[in-house]
C-alpha positions as CSV (number, residue, x, y, z in Angstrom):
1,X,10.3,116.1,67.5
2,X,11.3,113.8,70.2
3,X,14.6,112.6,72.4
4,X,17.9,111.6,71.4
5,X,20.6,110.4,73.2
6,X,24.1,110.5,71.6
7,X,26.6,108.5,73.5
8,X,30.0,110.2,73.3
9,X,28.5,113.4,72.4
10,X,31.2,115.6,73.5
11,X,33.1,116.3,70.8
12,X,34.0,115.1,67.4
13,X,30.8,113.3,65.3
14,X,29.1,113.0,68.3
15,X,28.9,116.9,69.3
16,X,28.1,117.7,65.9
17,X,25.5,115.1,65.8
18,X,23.8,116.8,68.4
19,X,24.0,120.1,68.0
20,X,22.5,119.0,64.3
21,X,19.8,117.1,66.2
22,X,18.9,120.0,68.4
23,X,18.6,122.4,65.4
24,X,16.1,119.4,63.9
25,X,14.0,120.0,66.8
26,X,15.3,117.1,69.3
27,X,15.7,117.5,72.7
28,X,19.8,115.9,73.2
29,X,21.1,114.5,75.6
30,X,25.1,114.7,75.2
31,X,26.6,111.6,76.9
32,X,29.9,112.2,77.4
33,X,32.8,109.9,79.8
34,X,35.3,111.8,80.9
35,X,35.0,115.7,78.8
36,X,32.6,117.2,81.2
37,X,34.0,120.6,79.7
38,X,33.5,120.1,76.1
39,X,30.2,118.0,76.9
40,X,28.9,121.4,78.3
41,X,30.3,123.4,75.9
42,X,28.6,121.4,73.2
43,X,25.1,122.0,75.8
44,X,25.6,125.6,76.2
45,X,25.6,125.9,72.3
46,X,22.6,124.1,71.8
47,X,20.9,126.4,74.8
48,X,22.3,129.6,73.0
49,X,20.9,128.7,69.8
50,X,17.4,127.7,71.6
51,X,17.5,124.5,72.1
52,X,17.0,122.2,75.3
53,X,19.7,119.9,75.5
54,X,21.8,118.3,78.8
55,X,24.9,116.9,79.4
56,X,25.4,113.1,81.3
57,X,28.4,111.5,82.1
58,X,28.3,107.5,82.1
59,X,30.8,104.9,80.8
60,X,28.6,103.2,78.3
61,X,30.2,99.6,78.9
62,X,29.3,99.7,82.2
63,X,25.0,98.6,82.8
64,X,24.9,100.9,85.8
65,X,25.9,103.9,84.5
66,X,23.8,103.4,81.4
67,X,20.9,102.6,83.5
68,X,21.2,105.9,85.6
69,X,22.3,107.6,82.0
70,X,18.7,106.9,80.8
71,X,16.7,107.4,83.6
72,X,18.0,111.3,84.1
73,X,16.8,111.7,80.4
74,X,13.7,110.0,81.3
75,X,13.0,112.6,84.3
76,X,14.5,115.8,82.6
77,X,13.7,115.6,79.3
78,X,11.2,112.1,78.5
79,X,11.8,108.9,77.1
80,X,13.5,108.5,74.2
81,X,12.8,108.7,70.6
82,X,16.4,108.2,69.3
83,X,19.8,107.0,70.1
84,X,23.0,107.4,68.4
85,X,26.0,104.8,69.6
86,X,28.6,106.8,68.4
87,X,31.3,106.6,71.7
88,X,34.1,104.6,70.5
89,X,37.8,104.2,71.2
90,X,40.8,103.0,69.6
91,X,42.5,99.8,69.9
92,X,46.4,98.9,70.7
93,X,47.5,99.5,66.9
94,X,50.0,97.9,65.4
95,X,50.0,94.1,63.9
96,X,47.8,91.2,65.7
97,X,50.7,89.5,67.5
98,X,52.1,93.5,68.7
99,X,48.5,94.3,70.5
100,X,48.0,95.0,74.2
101,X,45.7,92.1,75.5
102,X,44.0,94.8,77.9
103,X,44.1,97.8,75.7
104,X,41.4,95.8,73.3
105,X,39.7,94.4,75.6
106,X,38.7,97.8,76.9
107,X,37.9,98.8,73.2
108,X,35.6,95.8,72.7
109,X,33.9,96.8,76.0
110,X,33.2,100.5,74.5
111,X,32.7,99.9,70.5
112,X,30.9,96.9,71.0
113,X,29.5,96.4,74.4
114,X,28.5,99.9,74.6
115,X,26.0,99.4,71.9
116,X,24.1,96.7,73.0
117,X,23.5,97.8,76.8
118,X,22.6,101.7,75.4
119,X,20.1,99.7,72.4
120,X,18.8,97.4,75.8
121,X,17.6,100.7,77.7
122,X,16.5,102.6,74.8
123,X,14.1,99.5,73.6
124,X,12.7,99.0,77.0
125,X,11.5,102.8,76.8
126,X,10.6,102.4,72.4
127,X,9.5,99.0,72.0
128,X,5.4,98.3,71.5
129,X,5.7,96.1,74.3
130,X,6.7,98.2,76.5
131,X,4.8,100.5,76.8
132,X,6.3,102.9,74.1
133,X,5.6,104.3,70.6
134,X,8.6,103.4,68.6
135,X,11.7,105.1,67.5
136,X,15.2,104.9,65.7
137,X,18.8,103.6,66.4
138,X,21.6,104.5,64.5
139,X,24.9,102.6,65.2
140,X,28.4,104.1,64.1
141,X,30.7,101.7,62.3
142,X,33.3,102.1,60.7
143,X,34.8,101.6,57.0
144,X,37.1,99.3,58.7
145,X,34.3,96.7,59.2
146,X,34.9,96.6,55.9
147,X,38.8,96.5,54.9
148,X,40.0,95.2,58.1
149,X,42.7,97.4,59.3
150,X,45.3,95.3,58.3
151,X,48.6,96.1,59.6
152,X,47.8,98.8,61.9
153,X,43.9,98.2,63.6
154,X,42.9,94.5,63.1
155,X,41.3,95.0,66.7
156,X,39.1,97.9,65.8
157,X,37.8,96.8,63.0
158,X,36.8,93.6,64.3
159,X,34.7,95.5,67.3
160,X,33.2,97.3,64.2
161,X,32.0,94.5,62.3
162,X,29.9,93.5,65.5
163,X,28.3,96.6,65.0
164,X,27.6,95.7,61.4
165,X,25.8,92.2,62.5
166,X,24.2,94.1,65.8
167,X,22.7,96.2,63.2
168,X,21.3,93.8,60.9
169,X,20.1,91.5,64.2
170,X,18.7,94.4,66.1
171,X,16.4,95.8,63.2
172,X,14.8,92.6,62.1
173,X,14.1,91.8,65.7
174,X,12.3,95.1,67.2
175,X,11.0,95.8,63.5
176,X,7.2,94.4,65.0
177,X,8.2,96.9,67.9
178,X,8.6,99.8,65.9
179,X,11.9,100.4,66.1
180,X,14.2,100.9,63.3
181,X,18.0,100.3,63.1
182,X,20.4,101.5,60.9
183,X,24.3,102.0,60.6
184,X,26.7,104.5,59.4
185,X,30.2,103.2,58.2
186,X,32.4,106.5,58.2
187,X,35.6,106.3,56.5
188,X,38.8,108.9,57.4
189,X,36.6,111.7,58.7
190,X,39.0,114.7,60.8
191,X,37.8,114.0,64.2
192,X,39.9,114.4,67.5
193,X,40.3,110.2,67.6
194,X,42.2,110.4,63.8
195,X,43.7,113.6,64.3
196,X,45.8,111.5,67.1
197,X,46.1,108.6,64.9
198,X,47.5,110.5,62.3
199,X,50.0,112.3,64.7
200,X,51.2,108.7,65.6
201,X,50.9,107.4,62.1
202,X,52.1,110.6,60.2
203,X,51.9,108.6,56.3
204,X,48.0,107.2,57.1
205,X,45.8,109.7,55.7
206,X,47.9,110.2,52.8
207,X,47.7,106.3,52.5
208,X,44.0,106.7,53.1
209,X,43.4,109.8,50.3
210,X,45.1,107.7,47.5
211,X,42.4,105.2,47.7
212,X,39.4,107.5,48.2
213,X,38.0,108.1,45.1
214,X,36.7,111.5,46.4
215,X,40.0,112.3,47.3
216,X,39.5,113.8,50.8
217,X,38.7,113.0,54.1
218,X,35.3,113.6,55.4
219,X,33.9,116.1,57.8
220,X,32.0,115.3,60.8
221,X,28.6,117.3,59.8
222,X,28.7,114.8,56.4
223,X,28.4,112.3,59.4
224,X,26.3,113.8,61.6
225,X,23.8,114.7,58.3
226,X,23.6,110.9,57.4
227,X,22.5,110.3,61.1
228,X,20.0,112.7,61.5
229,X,18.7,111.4,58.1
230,X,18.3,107.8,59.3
231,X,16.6,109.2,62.7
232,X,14.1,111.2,60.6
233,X,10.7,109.9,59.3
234,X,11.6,110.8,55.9
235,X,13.8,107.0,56.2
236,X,10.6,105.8,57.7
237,X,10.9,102.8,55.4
238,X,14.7,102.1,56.0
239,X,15.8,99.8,58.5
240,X,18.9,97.3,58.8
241,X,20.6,99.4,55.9
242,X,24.4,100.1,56.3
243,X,25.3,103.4,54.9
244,X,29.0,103.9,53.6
245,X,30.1,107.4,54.1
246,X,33.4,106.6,53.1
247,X,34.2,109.1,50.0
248,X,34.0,105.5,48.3
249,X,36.8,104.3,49.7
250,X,34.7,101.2,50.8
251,X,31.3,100.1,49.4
252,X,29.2,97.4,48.8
């Protein structure tokens, strides 16, 4: 089916993302930072199952390490087809004027960064121009592109919203190259990065809940299952759409 690279595929959406996208018939590549365990353990299930997957460690707001991160997919499993950014961090939390200065800028360097230098090597290897036969991008946003994170993650939602506008800029530009580009805006979904938020903000989810019409918080394969969707030729027509999986706690 082709190639797909999943940045911060280690554990959370990310792992389930690919071990959905190997069971789709993808070859994965699980780009991971600093889990080298889980990122294997998430490798060695796709193996056991049948599928060819590998594991590559690379900071994606760094070029160099997502210049080599691309390359080794190039040489050990082909260029790719697809790309998930899903890596992403938190910010300092708390109110604007309480934030750490360095603490968001690191998260801007991950949640927004990130995207655009892992999009740059995955175009030079899709794009018409170049050389290659198309392929799909999905970005991961966040409902708070939407609400803001007032009170509590201002910063993160801001370096989501650049997501949002990266998506609709990215897909009307490489659309000639065959390239589509979509988004995913998850609302409270029970990955490791909320499970710790909640921990340290003990009244959140319940907060969240009362204003989710579906009145729960997602699960990472309702995630994952929107992804491999928008990857998929049967979205072949789809491009610069924003999906709010959100429980309808945010939508258009």
């Amino acid at each position: 089916m082709g190639v797909l690279v999943v940045t911060g595929g280690s554990r959370g959406i990310g792992a389930e993302t690919c071990r959905l996208g190997a069971q789709r018939g993808f070859a994965v590549c699980v780009n991971y930072a600093s889990s080298a365990d889980e990122a294997q353990g998430v490798v060695a299930e796709i193996e056991g199952a049948g599928g060819q997957a590998i594991a590559v460690q690379a900071d994606v707001s760094v070029p160099q390490d997502v210049k080599s991160l691309f390359e080794k997919v190039d040489v050990e499993l082909g260029p790719v087809t697809g790309l998930v950014n899903n890596a992403g961090v938190m910010g300092s939390g708390g109110t604007v004027d309480e934030l750490d200065a360095e603490r968001t800028r690191r998260m801007f360097e991950v949640n927004t960064l990130g995207p655009f230098l892992c999009s740059q090597a995955a175009i030079k290897r899709m794009a018409k121009r170049h050389g290659g036969r198309g392929g799909a991008i999905v970005n991961i946003s966040s409902a708070a592109a939407k609400h803001g994170g007032p009170g509590s993650y201002v910063d993160y939602a801001a370096s989501k919203a650049a997501v949002d506008t990266l998506t609709n800029g990215l897909a009307r530009e490489q659309a000639i190259e065959g390239i589509r580009v979509n988004c995913i805006r998850p609302g409270a979904i029970l990955t490791e990065i909320s499970k710790r938020w909640m921990t340290d903000h003990p009244d959140w989810i319940d907060s969240v809940i009362a204003r989710t019409p579906l009145g729960r918080p997602g699960e990472v394969r309702e995630i994952a299952t929107a992804a491999l969707w928008l990857l998929s030729d049967e979205a072949s027509y789809v491009t610069g759409a924003i999906l709010d999986v959100s429980g309808g706690w945010v939508t258009p």
